[in-house]
C-alpha positions in Angstrom: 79.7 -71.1 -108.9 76.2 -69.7 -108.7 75.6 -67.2 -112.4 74.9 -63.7 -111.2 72.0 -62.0 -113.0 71.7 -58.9 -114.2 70.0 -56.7 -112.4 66.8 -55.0 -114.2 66.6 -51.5 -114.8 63.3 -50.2 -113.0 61.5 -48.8 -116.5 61.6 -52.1 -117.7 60.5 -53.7 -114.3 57.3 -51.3 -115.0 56.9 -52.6 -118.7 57.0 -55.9 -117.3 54.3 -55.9 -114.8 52.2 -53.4 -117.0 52.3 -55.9 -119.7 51.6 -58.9 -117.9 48.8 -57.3 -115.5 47.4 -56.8 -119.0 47.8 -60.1 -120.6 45.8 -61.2 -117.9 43.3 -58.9 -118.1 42.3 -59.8 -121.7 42.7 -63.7 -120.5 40.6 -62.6 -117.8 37.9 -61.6 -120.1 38.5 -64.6 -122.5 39.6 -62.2 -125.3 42.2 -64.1 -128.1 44.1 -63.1 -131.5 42.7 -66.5 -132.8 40.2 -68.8 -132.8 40.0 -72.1 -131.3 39.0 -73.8 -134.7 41.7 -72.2 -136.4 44.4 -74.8 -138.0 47.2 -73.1 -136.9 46.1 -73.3 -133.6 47.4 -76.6 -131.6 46.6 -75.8 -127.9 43.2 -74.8 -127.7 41.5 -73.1 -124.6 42.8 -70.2 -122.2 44.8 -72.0 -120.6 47.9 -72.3 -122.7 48.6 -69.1 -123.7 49.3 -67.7 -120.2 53.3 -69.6 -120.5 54.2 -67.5 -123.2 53.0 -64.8 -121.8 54.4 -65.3 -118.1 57.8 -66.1 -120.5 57.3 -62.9 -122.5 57.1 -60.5 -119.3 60.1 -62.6 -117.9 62.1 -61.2 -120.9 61.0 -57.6 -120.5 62.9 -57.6 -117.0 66.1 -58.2 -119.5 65.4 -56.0 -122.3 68.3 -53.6 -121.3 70.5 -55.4 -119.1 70.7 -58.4 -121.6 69.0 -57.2 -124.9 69.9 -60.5 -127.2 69.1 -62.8 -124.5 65.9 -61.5 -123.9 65.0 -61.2 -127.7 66.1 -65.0 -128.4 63.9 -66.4 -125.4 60.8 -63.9 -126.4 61.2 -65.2 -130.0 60.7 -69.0 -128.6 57.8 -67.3 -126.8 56.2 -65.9 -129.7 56.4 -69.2 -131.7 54.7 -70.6 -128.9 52.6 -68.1 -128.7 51.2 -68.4 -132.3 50.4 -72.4 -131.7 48.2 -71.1 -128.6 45.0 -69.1 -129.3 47.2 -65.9 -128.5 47.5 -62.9 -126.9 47.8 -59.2 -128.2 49.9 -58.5 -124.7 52.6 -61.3 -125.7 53.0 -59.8 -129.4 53.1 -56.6 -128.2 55.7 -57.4 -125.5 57.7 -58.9 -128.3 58.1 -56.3 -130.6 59.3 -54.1 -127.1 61.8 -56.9 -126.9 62.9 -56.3 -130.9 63.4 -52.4 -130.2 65.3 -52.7 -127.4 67.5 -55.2 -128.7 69.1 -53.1 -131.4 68.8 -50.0 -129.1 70.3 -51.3 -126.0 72.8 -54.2 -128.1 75.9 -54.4 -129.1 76.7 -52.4 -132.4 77.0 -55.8 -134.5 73.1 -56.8 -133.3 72.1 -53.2 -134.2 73.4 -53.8 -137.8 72.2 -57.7 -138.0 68.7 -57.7 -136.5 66.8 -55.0 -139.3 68.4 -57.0 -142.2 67.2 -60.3 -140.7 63.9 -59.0 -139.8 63.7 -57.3 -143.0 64.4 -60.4 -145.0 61.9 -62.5 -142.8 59.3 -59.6 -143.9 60.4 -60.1 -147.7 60.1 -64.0 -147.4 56.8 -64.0 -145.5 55.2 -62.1 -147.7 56.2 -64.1 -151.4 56.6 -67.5 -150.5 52.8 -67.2 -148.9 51.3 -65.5 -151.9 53.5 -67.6 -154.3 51.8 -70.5 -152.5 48.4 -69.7 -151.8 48.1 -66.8 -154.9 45.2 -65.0 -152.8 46.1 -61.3 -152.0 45.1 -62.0 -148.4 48.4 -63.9 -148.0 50.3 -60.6 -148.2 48.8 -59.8 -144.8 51.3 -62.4 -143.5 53.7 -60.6 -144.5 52.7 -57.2 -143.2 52.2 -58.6 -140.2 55.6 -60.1 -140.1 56.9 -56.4 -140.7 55.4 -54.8 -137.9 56.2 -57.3 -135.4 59.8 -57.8 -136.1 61.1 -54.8 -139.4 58.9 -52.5 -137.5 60.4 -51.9 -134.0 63.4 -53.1 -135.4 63.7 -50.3 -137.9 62.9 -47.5 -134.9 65.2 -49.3 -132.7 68.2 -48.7 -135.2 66.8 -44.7 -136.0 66.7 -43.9 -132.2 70.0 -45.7 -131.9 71.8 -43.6 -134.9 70.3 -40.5 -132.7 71.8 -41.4 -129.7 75.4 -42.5 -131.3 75.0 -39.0 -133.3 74.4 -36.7 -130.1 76.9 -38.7 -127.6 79.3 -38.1 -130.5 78.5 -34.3 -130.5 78.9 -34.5 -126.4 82.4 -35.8 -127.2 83.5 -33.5 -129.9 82.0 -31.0 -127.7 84.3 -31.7 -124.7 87.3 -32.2 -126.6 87.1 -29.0 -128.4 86.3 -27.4 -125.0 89.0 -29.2 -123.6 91.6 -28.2 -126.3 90.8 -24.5 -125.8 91.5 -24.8 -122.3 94.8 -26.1 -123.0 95.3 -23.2 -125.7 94.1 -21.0 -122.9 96.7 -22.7 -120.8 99.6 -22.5 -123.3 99.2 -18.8 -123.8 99.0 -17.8 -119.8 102.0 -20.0 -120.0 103.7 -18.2 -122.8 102.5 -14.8 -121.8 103.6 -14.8 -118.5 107.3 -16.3 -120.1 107.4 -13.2 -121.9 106.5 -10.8 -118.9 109.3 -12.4 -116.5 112.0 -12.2 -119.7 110.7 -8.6 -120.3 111.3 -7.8 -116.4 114.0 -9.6 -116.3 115.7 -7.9 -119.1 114.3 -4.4 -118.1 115.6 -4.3 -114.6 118.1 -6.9 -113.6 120.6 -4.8 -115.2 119.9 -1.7 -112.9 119.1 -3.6 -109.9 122.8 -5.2 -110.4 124.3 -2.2 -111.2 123.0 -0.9 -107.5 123.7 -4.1 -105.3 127.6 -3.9 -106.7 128.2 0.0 -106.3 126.0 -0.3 -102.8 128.5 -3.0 -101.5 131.2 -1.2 -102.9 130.5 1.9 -101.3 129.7 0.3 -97.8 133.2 -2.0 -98.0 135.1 1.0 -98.7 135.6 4.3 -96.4 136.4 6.9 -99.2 134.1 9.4 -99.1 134.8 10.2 -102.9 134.1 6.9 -103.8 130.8 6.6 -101.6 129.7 9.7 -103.4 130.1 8.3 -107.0 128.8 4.8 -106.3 125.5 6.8 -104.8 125.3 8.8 -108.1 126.0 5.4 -110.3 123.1 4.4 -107.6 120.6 7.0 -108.5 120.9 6.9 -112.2 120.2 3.0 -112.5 116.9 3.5 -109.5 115.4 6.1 -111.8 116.3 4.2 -114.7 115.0 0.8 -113.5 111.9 2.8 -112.0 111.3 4.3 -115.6 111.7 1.1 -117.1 109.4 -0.6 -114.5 106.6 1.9 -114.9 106.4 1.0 -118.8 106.0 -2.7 -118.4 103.4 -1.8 -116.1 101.7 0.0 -118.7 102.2 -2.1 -121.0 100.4 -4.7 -118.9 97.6 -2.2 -118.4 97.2 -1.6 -122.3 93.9 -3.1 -123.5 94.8 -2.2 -126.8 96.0 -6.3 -128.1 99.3 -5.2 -128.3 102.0 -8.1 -127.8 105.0 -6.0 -127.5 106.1 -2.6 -126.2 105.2 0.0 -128.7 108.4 1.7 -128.2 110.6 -1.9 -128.1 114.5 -1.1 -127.9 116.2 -1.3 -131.1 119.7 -1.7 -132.3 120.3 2.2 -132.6 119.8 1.6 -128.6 122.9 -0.7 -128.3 125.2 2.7 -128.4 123.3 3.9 -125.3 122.7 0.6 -123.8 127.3 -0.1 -123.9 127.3 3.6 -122.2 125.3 2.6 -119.4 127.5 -0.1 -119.3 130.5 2.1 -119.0 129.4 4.3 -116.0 128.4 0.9 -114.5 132.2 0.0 -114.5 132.7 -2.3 -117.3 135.4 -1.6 -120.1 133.0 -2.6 -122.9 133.7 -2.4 -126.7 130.8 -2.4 -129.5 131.3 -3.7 -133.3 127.9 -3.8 -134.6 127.3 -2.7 -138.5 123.7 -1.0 -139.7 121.5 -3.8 -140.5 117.9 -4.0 -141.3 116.3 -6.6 -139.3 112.7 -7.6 -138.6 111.5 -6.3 -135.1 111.4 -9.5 -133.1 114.6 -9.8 -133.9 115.9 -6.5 -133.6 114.3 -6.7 -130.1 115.9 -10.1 -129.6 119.1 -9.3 -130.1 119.0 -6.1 -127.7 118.0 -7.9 -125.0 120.9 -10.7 -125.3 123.4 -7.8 -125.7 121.8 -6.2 -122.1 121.4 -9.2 -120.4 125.3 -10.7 -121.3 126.1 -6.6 -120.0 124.3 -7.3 -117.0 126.2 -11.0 -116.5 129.6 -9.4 -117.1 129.0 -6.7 -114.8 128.2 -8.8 -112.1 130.3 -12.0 -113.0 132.9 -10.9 -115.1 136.7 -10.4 -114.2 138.5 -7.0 -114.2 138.8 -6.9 -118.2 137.5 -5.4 -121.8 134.0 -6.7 -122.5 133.1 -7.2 -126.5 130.0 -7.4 -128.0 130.0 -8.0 -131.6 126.7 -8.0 -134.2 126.8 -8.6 -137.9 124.4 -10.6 -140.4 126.1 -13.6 -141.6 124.3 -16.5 -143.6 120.9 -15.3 -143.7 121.1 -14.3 -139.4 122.4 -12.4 -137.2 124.9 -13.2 -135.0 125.2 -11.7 -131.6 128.4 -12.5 -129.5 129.7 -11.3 -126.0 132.5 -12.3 -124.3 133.6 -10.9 -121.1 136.9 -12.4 -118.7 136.2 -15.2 -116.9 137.8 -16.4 -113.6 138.1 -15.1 -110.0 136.9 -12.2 -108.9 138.2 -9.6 -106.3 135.5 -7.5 -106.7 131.9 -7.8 -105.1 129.5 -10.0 -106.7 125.8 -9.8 -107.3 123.9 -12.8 -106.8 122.3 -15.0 -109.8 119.8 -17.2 -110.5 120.5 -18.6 -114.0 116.9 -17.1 -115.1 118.9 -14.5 -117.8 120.5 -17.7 -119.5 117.1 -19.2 -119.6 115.7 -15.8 -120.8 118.2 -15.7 -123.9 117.7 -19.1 -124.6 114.1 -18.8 -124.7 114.5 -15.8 -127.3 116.6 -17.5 -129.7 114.5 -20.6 -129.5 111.0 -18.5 -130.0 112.8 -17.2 -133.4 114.4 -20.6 -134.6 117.7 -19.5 -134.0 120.5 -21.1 -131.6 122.1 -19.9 -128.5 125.4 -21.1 -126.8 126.9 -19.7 -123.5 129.8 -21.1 -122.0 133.7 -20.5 -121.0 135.9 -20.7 -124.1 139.8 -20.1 -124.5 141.2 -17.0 -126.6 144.3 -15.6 -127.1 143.9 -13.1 -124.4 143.0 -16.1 -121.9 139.6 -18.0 -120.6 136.4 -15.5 -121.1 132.7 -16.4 -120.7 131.1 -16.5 -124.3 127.4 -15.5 -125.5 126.8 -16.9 -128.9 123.2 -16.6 -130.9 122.3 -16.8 -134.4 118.6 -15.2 -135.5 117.6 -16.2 -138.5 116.5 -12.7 -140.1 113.2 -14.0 -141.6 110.3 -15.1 -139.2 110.1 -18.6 -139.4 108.8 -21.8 -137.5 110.9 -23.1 -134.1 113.0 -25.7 -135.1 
């Protein structure tokens, strides 16, 4: 199976033929790092230095898309390069080849290659001097350094850079990211509360008016008719009041999260009257206590909403709704008759048990709702508990 190469970047295709081109250039004009009568130099002439360099610009094609590579085979060229008469083009090709590997390598060649390099600097530059004890051994050394510690050295800076701004990008996008799903959450809650507040605001009315309309058109009395209109009336302007102060609630600017004039629990006397001239035989227990708002406003709406179930669920029957603080909460409880019904129904579509539910959950309280046997036979149940100090959701 043929090996597929990499395929060069087309910067480094540039660096490649700009550095050969001028490898030739100084070959062309017979220009060398070394003499021919040096020692060091085994291959004399003009010749032999053009393979290193043709091996060198080879590399640079890889010096991104395989950094180590590219740097192992440039380091045979360089060797190779010093037993030739040389070339500046080669050397400085190689220490391209020695920045780009720890830029463009794998993190563990980006920690390796300055320490090597830095110890090869170290050694050339003692054992020569330890050897020849002549200060212009050092200068193997230093030259040593800025080949390989050199580039090296910048390679790992530029790289610590890079690693430090992508991981600002990130930490960027995730923080931008998490507000977004705050942002999310609280359009999410926020509208939650607007449909339980609407819910809870007019369902009871708009209940009221479907039962007494349907009663009033099954029955030809025109006494009756004429009280089920009035019963009519008073919930439409009630419901219409109610209705105009969640609008302008939801045109306040002002930051507020609730009403400013939130039902209490001095409203449940009021709230059971309604509740009368809506038909139901309703009885209230409920002692004085001294809540905190939320759950002052809690409570009130799971009293009005089990009303509003009863009247449109419940059988022919007394209604209770009990209060009182017990255990460090308050306990709200409803029940209401439970079993056929004679009477006209008005539709539901569960969202006022989900609306309690939600309530008691919001405060870390509990919520139950469900048929339940008593002495006086089967009745639906509302159950909750508020804890009476703000606390955490369960």
């Amino acid at each position: 199976m043929a090996v597929r190469l990499p395929r060069p970047h087309r910067f480094d295709v540039y660096l490649a033929v700009t550095g050969l081109l001028g490898g030739l250039a100084l070959w062309a004009i017979g220009l060398g790092m070394r003499a021919a009568e040096e020692p060091i130099v085994l291959w004399a002439g003009r010749w032999p230095l053009l393979l290193p360099l043709a091996v060198m610009a080879g590399c640079e094609l890889l010096r991104r898309a395989a950094p180590r590579t590219a740097l192992l085979t440039g380091t045979a060229a360089i060797i190779l390069d010093t037993l030739t008469q040389g070339s500046l083009a080669t050397v400085l090709m190689f220490t391209d080849l020695m920045y780009a590997a720890v830029l463009y390598g794998p993190p563990e060649s980006a920690r390796r290659i300055p320490r090597i390099t830095g110890l090869l600097t170290v050694v050339g530059t003692v054992v020569p001097f330890a050897m020849w004890r002549v200060p212009e051994a050092l200068l193997i050394g230093v030259v040593i350094g800025l080949v390989s510690y050199g580039p090296a050295a910048t390679g790992l800076i530029v790289r610590n850079h890079r690693d430090a701004a992508e991981a600002a990008r990130l930490r960027a996008e995730q923080t931008a990211l998490l507000a977004e799903l705050d942002r999310g959450q609280a359009v999410a809650a926020e509208r939650a509360r607007m449909a339980r507040e609407l819910h809870d605001m007019v369902a009871n009315h708009l209940s009221a008016i479907a039962i007494h309309s349907t009663a009033a058109l099954s029955l030809d009395d025109p006494g009756t008719s004429r009280q089920a209109l009035g019963v009519i009336r008073e919930n439409s302007v009630a419901g219409l009041a109610e209705m105009r102060r969640l609008i302008g609630i939801l045109r306040d600017s002002s930051g507020d999260t609730e009403p400013t004039a939130a039902p209490t629990l001095d409203g449940l006397g009021a709230l059971v009257e309604g509740a009368r001239v809506n038909g139901l035989d309703v009885t209230l227990d409920a002692a004085p206590v001294q809540v905190p708002a939320p759950v002052e406003l809690a409570a009130y709406r799971i009293v009005q909403e089990s009303l509003t179930n009863a009247l449109k669920h419940a059988c022919p029957g007394r209604v209770a709704v009990t209060l009182a603080r017990l255990d460090g909460s308050l306990t709200v409880a409803v029940t209401s008759p439970f079993g056929d019904r004679d009477s006209p129904r008005a539709p539901g579509s569960g969202a006022g048990l989900v609306g309690m539910r939600e309530r008691a959950a919001l405060l870390g309280g509990t919520f139950e709702a469900g048929p339940e046997d008593s002495p006086d036979g089967k009745v639906w149940a509302v159950r909750a508990a508020l804890p009476v100090t703000e606390g955490d959701p369960p």
